[in-house]
N, CA, C and O atoms as CSV, one atom per row, in Angstrom:
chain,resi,resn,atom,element,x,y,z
A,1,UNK,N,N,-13.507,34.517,125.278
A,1,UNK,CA,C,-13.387,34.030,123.919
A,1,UNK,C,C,-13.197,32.509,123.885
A,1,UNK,O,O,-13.618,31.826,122.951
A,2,UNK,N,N,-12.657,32.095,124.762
A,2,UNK,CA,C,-11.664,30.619,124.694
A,2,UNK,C,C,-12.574,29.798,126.094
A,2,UNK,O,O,-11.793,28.943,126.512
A,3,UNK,N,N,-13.143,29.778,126.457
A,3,UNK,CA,C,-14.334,28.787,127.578
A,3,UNK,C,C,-15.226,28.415,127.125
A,3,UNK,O,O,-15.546,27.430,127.790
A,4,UNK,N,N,-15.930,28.567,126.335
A,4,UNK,CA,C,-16.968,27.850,125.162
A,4,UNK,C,C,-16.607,28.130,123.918
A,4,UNK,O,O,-16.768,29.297,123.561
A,5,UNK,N,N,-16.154,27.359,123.150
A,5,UNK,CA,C,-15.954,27.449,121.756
A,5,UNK,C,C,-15.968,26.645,120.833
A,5,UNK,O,O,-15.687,25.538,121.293
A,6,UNK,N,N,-16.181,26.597,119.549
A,6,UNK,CA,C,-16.448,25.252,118.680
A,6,UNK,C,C,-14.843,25.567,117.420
A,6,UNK,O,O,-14.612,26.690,116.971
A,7,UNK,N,N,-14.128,24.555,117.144
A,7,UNK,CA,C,-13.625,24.535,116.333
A,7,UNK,C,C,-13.645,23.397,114.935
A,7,UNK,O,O,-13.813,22.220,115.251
A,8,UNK,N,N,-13.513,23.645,113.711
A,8,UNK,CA,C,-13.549,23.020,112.921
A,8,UNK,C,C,-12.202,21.929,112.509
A,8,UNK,O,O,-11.169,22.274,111.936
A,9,UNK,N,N,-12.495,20.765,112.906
A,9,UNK,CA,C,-11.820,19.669,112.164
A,9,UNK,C,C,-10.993,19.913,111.274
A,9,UNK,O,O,-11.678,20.111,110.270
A,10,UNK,N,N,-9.952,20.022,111.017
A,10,UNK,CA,C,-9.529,19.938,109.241
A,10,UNK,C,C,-9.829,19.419,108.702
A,10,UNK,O,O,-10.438,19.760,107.689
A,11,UNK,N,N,-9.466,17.668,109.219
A,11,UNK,CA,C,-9.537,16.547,108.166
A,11,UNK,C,C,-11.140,16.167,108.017
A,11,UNK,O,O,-11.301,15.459,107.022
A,12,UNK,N,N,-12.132,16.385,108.585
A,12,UNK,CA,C,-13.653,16.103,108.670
A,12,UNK,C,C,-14.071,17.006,108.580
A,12,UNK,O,O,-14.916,17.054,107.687
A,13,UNK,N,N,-13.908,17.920,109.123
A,13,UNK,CA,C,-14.877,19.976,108.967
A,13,UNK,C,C,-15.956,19.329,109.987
A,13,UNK,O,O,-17.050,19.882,109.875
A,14,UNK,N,N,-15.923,18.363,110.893
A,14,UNK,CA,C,-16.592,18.484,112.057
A,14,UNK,C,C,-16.146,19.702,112.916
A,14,UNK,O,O,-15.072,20.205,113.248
A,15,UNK,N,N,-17.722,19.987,113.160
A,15,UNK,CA,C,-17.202,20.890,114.240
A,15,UNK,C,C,-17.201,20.285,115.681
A,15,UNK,O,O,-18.005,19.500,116.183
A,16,UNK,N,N,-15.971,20.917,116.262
A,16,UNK,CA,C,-15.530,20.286,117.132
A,16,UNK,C,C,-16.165,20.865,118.981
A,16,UNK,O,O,-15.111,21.238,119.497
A,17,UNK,N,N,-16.981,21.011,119.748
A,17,UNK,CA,C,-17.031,21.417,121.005
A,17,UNK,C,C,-16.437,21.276,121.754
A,17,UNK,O,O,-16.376,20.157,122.265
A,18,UNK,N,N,-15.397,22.715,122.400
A,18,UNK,CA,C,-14.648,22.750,123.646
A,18,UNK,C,C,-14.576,23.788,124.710
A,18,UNK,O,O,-14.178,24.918,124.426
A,19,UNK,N,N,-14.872,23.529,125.700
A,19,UNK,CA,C,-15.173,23.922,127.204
A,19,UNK,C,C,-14.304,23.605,128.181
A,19,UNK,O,O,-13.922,22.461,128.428
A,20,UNK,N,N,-13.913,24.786,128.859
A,20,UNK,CA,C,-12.534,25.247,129.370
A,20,UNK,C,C,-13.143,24.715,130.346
A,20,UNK,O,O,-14.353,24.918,130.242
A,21,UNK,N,N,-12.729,23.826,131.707
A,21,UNK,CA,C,-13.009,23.147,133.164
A,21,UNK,C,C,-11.864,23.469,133.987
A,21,UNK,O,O,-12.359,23.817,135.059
A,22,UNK,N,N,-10.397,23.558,134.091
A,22,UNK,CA,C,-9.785,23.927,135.115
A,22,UNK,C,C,-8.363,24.264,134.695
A,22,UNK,O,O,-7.685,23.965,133.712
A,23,UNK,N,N,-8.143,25.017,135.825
A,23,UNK,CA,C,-6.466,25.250,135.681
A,23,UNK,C,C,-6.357,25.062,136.753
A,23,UNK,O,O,-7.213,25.271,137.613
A,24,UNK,N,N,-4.615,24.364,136.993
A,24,UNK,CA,C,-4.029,23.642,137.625
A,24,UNK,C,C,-2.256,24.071,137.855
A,24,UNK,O,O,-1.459,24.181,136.923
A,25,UNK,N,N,-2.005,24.219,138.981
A,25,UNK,CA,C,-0.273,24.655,138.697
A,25,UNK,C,C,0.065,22.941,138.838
A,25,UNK,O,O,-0.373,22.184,139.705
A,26,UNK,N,N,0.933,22.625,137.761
A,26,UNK,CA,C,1.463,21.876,137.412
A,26,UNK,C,C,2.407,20.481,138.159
A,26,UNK,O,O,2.450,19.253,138.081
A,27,UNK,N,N,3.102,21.642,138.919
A,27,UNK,CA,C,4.107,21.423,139.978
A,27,UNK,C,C,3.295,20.507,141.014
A,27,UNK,O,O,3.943,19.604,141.542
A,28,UNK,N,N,1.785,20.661,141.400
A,28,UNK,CA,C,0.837,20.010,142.793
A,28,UNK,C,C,0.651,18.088,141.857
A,28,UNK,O,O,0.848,16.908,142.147
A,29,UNK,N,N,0.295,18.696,140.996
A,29,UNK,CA,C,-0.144,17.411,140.305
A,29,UNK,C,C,0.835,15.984,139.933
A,29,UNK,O,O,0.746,14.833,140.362
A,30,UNK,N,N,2.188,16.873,138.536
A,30,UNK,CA,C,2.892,15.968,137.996
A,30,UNK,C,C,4.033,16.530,138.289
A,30,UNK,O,O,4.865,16.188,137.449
A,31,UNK,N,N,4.576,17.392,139.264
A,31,UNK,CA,C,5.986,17.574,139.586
A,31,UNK,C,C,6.715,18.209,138.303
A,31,UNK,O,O,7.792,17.792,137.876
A,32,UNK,N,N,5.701,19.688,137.527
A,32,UNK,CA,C,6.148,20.191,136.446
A,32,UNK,C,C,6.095,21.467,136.323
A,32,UNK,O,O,4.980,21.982,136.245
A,33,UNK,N,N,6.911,22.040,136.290
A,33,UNK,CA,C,7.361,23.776,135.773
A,33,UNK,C,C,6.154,24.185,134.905
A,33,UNK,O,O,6.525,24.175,133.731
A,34,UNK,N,N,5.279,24.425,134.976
A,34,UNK,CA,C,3.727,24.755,134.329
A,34,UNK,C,C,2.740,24.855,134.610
A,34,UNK,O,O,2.434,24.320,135.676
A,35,UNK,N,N,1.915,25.417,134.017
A,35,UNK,CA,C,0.314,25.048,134.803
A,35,UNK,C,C,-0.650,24.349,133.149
A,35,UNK,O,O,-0.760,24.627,131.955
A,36,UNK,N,N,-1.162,23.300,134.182
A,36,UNK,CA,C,-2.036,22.714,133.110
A,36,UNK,C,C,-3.324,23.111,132.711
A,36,UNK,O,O,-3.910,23.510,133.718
A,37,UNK,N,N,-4.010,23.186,131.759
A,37,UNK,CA,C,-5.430,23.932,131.511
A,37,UNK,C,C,-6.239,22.608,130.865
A,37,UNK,O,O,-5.766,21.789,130.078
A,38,UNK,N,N,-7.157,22.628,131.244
A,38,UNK,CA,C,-7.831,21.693,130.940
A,38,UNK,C,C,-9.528,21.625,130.277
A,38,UNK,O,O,-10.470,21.902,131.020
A,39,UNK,N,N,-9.747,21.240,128.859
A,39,UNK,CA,C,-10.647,21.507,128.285
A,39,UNK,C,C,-11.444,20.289,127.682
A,39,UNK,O,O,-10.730,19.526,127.032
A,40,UNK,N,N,-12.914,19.914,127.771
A,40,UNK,CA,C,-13.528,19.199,127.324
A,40,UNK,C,C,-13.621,19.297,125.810
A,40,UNK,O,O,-14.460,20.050,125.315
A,41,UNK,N,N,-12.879,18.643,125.118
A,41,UNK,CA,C,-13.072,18.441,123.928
A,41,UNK,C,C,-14.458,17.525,123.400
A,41,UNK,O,O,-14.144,16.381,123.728
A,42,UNK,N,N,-15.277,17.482,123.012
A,42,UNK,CA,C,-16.836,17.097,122.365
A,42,UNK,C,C,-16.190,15.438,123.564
A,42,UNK,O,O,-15.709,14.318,123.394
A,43,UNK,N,N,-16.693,16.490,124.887
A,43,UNK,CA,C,-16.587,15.532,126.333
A,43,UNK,C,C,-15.446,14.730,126.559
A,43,UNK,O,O,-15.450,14.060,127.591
A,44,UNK,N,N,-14.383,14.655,125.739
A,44,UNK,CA,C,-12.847,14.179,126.420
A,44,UNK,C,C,-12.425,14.937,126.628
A,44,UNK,O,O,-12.560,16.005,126.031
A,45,UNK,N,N,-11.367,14.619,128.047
A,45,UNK,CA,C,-10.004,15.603,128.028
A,45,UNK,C,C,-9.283,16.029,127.800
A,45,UNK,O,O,-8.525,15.145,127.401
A,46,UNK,N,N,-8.757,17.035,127.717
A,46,UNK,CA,C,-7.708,17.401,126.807
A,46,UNK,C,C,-7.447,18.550,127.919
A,46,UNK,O,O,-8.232,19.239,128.571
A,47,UNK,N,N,-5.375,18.454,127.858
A,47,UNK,CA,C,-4.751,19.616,128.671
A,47,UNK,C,C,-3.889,20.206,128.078
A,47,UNK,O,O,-3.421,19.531,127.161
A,48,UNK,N,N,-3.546,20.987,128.168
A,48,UNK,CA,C,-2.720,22.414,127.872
A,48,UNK,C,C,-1.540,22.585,128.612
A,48,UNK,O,O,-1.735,23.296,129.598
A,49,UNK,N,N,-0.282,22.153,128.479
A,49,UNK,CA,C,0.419,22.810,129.156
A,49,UNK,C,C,1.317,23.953,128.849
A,49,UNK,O,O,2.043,23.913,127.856
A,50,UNK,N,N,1.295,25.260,129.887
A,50,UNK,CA,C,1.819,26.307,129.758
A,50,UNK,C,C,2.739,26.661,130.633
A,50,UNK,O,O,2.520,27.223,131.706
A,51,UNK,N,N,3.982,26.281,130.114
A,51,UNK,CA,C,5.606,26.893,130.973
A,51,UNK,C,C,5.417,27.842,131.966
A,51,UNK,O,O,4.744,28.829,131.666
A,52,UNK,N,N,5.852,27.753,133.041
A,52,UNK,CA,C,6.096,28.956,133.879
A,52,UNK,C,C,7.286,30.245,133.243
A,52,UNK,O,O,7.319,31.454,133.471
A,53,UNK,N,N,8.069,29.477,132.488
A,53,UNK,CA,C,8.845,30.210,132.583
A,53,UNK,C,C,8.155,31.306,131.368
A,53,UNK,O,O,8.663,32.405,131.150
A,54,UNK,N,N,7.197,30.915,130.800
A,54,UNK,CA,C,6.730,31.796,129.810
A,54,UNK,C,C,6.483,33.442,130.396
A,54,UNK,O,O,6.794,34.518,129.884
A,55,UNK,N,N,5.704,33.079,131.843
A,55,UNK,CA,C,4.855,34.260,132.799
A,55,UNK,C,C,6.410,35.266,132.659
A,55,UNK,O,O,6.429,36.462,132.368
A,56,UNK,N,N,7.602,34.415,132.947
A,56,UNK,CA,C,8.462,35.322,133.176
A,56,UNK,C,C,8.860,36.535,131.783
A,56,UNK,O,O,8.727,37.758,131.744
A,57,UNK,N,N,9.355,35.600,130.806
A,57,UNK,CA,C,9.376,36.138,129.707
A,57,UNK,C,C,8.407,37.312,129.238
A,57,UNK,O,O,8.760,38.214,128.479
A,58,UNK,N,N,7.153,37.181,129.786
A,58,UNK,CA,C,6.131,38.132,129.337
A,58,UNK,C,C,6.595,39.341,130.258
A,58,UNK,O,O,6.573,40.443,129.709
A,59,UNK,N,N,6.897,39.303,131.217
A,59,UNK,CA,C,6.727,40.246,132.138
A,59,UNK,C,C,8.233,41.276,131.761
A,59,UNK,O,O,8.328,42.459,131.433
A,60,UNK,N,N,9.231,40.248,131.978
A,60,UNK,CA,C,10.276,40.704,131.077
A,60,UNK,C,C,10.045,41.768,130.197
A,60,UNK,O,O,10.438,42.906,130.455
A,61,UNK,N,N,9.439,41.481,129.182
A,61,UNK,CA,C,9.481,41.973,127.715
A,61,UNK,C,C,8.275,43.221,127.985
A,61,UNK,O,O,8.568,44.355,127.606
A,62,UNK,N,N,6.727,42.951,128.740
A,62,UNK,CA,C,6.121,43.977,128.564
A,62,UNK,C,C,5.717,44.202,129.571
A,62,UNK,O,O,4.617,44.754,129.538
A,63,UNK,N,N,6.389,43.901,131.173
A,63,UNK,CA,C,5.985,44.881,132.641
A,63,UNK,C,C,4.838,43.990,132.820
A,63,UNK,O,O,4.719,43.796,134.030
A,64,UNK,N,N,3.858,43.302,132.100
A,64,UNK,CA,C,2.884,42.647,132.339
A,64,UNK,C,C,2.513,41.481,132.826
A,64,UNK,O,O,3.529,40.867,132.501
A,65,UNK,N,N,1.620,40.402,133.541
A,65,UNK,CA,C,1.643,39.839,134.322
A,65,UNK,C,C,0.600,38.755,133.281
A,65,UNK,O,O,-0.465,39.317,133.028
A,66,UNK,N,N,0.713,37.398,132.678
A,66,UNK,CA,C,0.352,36.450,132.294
A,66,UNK,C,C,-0.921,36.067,133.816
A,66,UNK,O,O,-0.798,35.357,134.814
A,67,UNK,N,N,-2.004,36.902,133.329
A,67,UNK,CA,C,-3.534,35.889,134.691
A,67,UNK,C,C,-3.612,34.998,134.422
A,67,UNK,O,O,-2.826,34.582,133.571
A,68,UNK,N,N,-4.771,33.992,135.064
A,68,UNK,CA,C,-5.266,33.129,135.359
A,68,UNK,C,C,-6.011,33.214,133.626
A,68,UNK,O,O,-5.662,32.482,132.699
A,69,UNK,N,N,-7.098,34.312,133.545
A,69,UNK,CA,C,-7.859,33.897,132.495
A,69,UNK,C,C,-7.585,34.498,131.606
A,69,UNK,O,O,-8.468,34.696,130.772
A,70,UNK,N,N,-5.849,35.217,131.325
A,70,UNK,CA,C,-5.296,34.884,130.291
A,70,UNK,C,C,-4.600,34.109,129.799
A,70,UNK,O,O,-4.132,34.232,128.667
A,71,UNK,N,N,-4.313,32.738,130.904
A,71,UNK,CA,C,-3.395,31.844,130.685
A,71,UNK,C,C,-4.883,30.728,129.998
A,71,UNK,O,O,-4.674,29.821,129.192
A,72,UNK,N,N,-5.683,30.925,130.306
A,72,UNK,CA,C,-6.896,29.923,129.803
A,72,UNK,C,C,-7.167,30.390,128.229
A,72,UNK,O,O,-7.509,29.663,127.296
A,73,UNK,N,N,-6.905,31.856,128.211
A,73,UNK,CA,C,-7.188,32.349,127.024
A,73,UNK,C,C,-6.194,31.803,125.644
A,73,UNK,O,O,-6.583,31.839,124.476
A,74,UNK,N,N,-5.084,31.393,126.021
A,74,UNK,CA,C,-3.778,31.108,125.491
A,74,UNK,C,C,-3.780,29.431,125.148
A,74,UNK,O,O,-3.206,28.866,124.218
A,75,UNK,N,N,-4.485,28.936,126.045
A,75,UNK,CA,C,-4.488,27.465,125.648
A,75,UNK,C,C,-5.571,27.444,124.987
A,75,UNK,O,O,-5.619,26.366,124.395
A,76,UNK,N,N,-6.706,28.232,124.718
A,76,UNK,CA,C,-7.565,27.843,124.380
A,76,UNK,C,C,-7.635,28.291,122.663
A,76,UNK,O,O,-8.246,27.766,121.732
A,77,UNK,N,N,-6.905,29.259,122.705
A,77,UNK,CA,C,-6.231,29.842,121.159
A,77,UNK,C,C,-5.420,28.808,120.813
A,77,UNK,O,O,-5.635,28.314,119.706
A,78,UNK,N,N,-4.329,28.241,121.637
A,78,UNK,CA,C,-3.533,26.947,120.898
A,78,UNK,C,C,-4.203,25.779,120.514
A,78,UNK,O,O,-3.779,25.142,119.550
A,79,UNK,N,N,-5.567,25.270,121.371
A,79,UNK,CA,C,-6.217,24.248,121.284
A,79,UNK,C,C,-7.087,24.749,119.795
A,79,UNK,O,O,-6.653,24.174,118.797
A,80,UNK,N,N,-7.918,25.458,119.605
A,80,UNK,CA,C,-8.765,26.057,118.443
A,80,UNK,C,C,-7.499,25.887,117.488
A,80,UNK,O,O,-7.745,24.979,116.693
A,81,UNK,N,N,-6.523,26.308,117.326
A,81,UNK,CA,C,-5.709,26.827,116.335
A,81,UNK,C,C,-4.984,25.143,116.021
A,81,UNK,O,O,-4.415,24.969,114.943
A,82,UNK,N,N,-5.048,24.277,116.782
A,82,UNK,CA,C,-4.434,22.898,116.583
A,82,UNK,C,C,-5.111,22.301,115.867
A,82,UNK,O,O,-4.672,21.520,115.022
A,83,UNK,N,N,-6.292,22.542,116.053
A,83,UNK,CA,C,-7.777,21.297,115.880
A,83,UNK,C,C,-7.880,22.106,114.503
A,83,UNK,O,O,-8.018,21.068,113.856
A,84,UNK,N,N,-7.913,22.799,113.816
A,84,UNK,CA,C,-8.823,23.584,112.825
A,84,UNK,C,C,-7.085,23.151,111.478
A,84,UNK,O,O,-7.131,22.791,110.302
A,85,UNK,N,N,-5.916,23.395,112.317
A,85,UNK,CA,C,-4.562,23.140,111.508
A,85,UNK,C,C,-4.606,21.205,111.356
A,85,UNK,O,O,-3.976,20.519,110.551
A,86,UNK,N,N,-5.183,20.931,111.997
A,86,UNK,CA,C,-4.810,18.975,111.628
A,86,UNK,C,C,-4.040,18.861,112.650
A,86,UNK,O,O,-4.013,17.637,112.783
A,87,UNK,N,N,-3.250,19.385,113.647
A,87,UNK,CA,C,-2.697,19.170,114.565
A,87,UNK,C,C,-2.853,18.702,116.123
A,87,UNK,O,O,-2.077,18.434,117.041
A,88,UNK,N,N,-4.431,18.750,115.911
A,88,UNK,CA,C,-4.895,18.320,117.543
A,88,UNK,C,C,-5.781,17.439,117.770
A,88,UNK,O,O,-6.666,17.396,118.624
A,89,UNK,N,N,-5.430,16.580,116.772
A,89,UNK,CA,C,-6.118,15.276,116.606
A,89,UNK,C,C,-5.801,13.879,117.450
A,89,UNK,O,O,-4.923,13.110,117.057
A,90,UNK,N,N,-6.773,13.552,118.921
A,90,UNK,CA,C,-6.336,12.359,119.762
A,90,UNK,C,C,-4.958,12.432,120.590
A,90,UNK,O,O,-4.217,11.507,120.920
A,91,UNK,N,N,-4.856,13.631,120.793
A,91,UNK,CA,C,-3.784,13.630,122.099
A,91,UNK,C,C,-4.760,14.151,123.068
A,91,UNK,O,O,-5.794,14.767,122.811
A,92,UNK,N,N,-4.258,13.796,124.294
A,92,UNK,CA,C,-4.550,13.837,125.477
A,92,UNK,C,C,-3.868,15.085,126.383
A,92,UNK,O,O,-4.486,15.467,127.376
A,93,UNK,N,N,-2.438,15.787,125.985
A,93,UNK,CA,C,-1.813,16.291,126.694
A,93,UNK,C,C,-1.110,16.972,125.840
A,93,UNK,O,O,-0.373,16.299,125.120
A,94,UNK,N,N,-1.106,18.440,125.653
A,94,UNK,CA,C,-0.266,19.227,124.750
A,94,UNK,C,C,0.932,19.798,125.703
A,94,UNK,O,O,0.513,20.148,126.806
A,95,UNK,N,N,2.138,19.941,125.533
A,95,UNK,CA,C,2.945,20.834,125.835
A,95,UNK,C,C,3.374,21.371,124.974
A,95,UNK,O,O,3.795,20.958,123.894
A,96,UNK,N,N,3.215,23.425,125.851
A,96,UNK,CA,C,3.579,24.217,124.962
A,96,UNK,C,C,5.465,24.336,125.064
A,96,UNK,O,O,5.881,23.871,126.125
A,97,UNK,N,N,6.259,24.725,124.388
A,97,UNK,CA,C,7.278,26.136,124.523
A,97,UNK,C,C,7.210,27.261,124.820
A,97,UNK,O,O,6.418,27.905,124.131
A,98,UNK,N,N,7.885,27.964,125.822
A,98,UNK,CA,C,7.951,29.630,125.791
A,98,UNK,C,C,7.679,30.147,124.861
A,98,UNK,O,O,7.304,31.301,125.066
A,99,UNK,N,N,7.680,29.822,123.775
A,99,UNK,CA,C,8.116,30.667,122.328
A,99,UNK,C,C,6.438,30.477,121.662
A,99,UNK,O,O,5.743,31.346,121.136
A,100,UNK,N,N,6.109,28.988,121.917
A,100,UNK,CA,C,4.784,28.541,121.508
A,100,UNK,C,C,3.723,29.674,122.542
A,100,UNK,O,O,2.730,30.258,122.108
A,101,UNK,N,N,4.138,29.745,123.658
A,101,UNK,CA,C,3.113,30.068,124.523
A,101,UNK,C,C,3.191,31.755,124.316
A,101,UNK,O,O,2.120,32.333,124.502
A,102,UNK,N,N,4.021,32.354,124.056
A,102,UNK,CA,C,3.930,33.720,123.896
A,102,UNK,C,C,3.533,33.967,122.571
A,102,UNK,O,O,2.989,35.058,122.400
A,103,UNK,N,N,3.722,32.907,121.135
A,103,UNK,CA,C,2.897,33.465,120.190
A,103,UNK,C,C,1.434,33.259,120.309
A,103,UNK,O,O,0.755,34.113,119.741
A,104,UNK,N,N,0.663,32.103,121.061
A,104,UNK,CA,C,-0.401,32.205,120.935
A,104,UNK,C,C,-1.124,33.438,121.951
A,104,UNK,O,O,-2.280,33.857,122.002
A,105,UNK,N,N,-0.163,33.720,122.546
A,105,UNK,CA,C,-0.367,34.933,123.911
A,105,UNK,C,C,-1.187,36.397,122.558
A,105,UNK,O,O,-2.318,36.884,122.546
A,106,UNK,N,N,0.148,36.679,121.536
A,106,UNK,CA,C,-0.019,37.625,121.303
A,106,UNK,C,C,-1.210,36.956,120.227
A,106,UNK,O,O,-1.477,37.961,119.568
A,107,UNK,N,N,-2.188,35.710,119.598
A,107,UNK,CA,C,-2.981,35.719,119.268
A,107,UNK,C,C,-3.775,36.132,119.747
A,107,UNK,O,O,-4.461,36.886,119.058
A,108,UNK,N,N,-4.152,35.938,121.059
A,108,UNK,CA,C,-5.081,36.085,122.087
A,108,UNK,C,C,-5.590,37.848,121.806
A,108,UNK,O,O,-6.641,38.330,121.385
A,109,UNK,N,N,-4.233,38.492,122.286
A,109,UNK,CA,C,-4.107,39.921,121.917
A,109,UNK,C,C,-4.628,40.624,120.997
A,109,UNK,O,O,-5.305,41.646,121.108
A,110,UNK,N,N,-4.270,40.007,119.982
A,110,UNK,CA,C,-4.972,40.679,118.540
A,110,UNK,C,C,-5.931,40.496,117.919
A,110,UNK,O,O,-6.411,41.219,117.046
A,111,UNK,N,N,-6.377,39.302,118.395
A,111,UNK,CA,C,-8.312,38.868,118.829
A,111,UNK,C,C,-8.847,39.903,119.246
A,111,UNK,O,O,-9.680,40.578,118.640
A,112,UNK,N,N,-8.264,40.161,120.650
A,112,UNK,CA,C,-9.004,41.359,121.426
A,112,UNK,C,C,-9.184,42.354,120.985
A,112,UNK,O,O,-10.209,42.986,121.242
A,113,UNK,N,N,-7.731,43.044,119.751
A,113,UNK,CA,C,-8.272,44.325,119.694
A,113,UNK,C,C,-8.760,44.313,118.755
A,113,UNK,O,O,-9.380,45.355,118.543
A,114,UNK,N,N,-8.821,43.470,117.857
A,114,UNK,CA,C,-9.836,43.404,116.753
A,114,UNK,C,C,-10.941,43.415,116.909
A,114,UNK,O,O,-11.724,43.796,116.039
A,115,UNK,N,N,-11.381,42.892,118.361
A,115,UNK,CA,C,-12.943,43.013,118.757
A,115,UNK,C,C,-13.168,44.321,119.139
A,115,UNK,O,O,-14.152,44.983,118.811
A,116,UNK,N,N,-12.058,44.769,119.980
A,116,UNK,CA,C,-12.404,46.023,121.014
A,116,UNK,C,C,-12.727,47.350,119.683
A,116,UNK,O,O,-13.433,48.333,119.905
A,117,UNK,N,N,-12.097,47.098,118.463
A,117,UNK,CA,C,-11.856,48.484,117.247
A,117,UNK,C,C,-13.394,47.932,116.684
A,117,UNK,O,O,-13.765,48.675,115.776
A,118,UNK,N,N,-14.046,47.214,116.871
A,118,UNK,CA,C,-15.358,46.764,115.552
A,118,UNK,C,C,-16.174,46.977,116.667
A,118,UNK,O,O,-17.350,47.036,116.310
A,119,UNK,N,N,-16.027,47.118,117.890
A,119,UNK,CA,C,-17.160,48.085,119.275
A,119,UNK,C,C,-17.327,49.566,119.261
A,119,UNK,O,O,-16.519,50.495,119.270
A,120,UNK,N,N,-18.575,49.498,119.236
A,120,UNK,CA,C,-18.519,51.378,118.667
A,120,UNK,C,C,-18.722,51.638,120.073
A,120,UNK,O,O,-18.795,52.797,120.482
């Protein structure tokens, strides 16, 4: 859902092109409790950061294990959901919260099953 996607501008209703390029544990790079995700915004960079301690919290709460390309899936719902709110306009580097990173988690979620129930 979230590796090629276009989102709409608020303030312009440009649409915006973004393409998921890497994830990164945090800790190798900038000496940080996270892993960074990193997406070409209409060809700039733009990163994502997602708490470690979030993975824990999830697992905590539902036995389940925060992947790789659901942790891409999660930044890439926060990034769409920033850009389209007026909020993700010319930063370079987002950091999430636990709290941030598990609600866009369960966006991610309810994307899915909204797709998976409209699949016959």
């Amino acid at each position: 859902m979230y590796t090629d996607f276009t989102a709409a501008n608020r303030w312009t209703r440009k649409k915006v092109h973004c393409l998921y390029q890497a994830l990164i544990v945090a800790i190798a790079t900038r000496h940080a409790d996270a892993v960074d995700i990193k997406f070409l915004v209409d060809g700039r960079p733009v990163w994502v950061a997602l708490p470690h301690p979030a993975w824990v919290e999830y697992q905590k709460h539902t036995g389940k294990v925060i992947t790789d390309s659901l942790a891409k899936e999660i930044a890439g719902h926060f990034l769409k959901t920033a850009l389209e709110s007026g909020e993700g306009l010319g930063r370079e580097m987002y950091s999430l919260t636990v709290e941030e990173t598990l609600r866009h988690l369960e966006g991610v979620v309810a994307e899915a099953d909204v797709a998976a129930a409209a699949t016959p």
